[in-house]
VOPA-906877 format. One record per residue (C-alpha): residue number from 0; residue in three letters; z, y, x. Coordinates in steps of 0.05 Angstrom, whole numbers, plus 5000, padded with zeros to 4 digits. Layout:
<recs>
+-----+------+------+------+------+
: pos : code :   zz :   yy :   xx :
+-----+------+------+------+------+
: NUM :  ALA :    Z :    Y :    X :
...
+-----+------+------+------+------+
</recs>
This chain:
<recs>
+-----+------+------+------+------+
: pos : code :   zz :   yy :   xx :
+-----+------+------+------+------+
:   0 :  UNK : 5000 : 5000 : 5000 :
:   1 :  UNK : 4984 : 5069 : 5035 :
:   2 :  UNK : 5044 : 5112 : 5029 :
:   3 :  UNK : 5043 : 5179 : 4995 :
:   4 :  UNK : 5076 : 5247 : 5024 :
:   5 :  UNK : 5133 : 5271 : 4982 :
:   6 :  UNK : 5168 : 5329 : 4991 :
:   7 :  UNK : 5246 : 5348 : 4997 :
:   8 :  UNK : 5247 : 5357 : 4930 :
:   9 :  UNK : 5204 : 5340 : 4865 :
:  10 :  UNK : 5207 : 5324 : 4785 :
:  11 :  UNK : 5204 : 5259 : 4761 :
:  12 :  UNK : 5205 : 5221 : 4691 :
:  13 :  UNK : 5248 : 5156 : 4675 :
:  14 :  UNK : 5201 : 5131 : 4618 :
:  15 :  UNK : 5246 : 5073 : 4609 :
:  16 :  UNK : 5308 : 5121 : 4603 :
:  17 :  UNK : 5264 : 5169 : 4557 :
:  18 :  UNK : 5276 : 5223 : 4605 :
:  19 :  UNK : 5230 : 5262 : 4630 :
:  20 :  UNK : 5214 : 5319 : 4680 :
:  21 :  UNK : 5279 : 5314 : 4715 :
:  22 :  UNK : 5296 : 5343 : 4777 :
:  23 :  UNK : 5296 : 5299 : 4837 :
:  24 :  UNK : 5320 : 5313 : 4905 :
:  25 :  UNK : 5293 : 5256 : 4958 :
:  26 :  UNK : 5348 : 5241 : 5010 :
:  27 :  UNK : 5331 : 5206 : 5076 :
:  28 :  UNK : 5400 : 5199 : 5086 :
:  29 :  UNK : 5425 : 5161 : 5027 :
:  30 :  UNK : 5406 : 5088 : 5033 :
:  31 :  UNK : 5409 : 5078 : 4947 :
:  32 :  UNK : 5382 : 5127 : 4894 :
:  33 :  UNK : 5437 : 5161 : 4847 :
:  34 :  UNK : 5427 : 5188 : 4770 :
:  35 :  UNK : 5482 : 5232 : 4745 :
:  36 :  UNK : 5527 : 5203 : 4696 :
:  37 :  UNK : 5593 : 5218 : 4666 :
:  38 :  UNK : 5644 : 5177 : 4619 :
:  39 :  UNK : 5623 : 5108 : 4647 :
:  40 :  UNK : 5647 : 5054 : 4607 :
:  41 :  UNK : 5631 : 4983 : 4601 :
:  42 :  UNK : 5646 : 4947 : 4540 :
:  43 :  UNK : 5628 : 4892 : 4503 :
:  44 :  UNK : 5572 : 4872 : 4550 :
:  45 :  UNK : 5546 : 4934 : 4551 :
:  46 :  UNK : 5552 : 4998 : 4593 :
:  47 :  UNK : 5555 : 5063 : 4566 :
:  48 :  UNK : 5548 : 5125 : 4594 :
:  49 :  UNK : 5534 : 5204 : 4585 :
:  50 :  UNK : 5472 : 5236 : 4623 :
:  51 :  UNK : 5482 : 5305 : 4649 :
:  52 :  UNK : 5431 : 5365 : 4674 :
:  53 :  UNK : 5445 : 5429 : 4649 :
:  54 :  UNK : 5370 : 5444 : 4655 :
:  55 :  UNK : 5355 : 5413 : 4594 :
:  56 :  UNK : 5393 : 5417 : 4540 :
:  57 :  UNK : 5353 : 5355 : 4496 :
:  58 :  UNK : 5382 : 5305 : 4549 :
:  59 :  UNK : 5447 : 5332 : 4573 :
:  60 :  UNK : 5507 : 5299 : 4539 :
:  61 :  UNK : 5463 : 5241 : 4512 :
:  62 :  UNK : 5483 : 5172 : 4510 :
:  63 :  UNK : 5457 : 5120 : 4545 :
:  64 :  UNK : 5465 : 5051 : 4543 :
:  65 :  UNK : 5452 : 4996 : 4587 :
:  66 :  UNK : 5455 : 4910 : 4571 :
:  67 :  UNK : 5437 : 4893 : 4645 :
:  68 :  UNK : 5477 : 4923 : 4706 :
:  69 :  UNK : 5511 : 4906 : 4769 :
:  70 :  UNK : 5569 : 4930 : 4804 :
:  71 :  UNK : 5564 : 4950 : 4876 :
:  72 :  UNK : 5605 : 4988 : 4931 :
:  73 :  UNK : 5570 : 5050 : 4961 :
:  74 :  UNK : 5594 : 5090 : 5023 :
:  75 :  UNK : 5586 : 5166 : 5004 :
:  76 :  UNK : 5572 : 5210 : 5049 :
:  77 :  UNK : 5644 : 5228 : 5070 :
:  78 :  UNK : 5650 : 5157 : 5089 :
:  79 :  UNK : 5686 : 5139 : 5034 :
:  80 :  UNK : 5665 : 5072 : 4992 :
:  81 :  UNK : 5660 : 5078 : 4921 :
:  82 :  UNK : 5648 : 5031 : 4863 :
:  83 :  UNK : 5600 : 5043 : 4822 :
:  84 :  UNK : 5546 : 5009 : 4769 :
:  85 :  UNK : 5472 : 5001 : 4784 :
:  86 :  UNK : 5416 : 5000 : 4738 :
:  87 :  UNK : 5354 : 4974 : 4745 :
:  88 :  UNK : 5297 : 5023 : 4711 :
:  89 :  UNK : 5237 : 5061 : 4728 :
:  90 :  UNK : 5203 : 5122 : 4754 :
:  91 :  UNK : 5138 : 5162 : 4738 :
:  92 :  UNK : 5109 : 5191 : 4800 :
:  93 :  UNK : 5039 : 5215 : 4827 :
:  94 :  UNK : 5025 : 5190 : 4757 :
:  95 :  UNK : 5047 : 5120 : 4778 :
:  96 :  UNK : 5107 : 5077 : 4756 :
:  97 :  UNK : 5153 : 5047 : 4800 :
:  98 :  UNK : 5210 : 5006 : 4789 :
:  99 :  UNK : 5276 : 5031 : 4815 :
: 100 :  UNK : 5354 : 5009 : 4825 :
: 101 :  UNK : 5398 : 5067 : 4807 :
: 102 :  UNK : 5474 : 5080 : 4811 :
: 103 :  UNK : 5512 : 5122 : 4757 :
: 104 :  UNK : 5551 : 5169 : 4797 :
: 105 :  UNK : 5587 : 5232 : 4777 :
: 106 :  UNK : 5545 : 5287 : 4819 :
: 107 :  UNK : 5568 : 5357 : 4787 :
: 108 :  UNK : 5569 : 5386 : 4852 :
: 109 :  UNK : 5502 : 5366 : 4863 :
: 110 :  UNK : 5448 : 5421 : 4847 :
: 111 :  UNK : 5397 : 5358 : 4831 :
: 112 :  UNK : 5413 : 5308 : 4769 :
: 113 :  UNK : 5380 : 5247 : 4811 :
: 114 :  UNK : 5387 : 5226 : 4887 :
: 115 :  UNK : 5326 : 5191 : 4916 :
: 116 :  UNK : 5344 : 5141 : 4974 :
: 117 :  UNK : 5301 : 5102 : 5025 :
: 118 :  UNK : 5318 : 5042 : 4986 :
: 119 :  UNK : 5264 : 5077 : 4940 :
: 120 :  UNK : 5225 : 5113 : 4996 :
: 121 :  UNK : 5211 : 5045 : 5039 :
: 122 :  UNK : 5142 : 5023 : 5040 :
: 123 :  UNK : 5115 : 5079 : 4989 :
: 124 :  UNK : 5127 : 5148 : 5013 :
: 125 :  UNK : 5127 : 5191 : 5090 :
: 126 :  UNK : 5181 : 5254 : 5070 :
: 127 :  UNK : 5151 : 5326 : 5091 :
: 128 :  UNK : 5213 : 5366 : 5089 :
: 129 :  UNK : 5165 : 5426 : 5094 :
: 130 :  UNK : 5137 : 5412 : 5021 :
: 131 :  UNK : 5166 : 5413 : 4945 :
: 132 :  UNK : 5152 : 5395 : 4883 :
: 133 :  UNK : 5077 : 5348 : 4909 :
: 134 :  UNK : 5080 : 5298 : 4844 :
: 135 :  UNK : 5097 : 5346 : 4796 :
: 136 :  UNK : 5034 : 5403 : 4825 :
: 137 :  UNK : 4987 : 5348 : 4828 :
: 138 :  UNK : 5013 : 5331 : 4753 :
: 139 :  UNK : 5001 : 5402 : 4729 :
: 140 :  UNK : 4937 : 5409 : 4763 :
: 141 :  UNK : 4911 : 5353 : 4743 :
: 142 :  UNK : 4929 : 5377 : 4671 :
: 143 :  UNK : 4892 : 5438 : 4680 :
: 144 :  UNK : 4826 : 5417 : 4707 :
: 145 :  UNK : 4825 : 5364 : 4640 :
: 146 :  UNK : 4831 : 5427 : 4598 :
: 147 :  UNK : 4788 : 5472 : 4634 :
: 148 :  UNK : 4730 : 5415 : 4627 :
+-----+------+------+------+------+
</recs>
């Protein structure tokens, strides 16, 4: 597979999450990819949790629910390890879907809603830290040049 350049940071949409045009910052440092979830809760076979990004308001606070998940430890980047669930879902970029492993993580102090690891990056994508938002322009311009036609 020839690998695409992504920039630092990008949008993306989680079809299988019904979320879409989300902020995404890609992290060459992280090892695992991170969506931002609050009030985690796993009951009856089923894990439960709230989605938060301030940026928009149809997804922020909404529900989501998940029938298949893992647990796993992570080491932040303070060093500290934290448990946390993993999801397995997918992402919408270049106008491609891939599939991706997520963990729910709490990440208010982050400025970006999801956390794109190399887990992710392996294989499919060479990070120019010089560039932003490459899926998402491509997107729009492709958009564009169907209407103008």
């Amino acid at each position: 597979m020839e690998k695409r350049v992504i920039g630092r940071f990008d949008k993306a949409d989680f079809p299988a999450l019904k979320l879409y045009d989300i902020a995404i910052k890609i992290d060459t440092g992280a090892y695992t990819s991170s969506i931002h979830c609050e009030n985690i809760e796993e009951k009856e076979d089923k894990l439960y949790c709230t989605f938060l990004d301030e940026e928009h308001p149809l997804y922020n606070g909404r529900e989501i629910v998940f029938e298949d998940f893992d647990v796993v430890f992570v080491r932040s980047s303070n060093g500290m390890i934290q448990k946390r669930y993993q999801v397995q879902s997918n992402i919408k970029l270049f106008d491609k879907i891939f599939k991706i492993s997520l963990s729910l993580s709490s990440r208010q102090e982050m400025r970006f809603p999801v956390l794109i690891g190399r887990k992710f990056l392996t294989k499919k994508f060479i990070v120019d830290t010089e560039l932003t938002n490459v899926s998402n322009n491509q997107q729009e311009n492709e958009a564009k040049n169907s209407i103008q036609k």
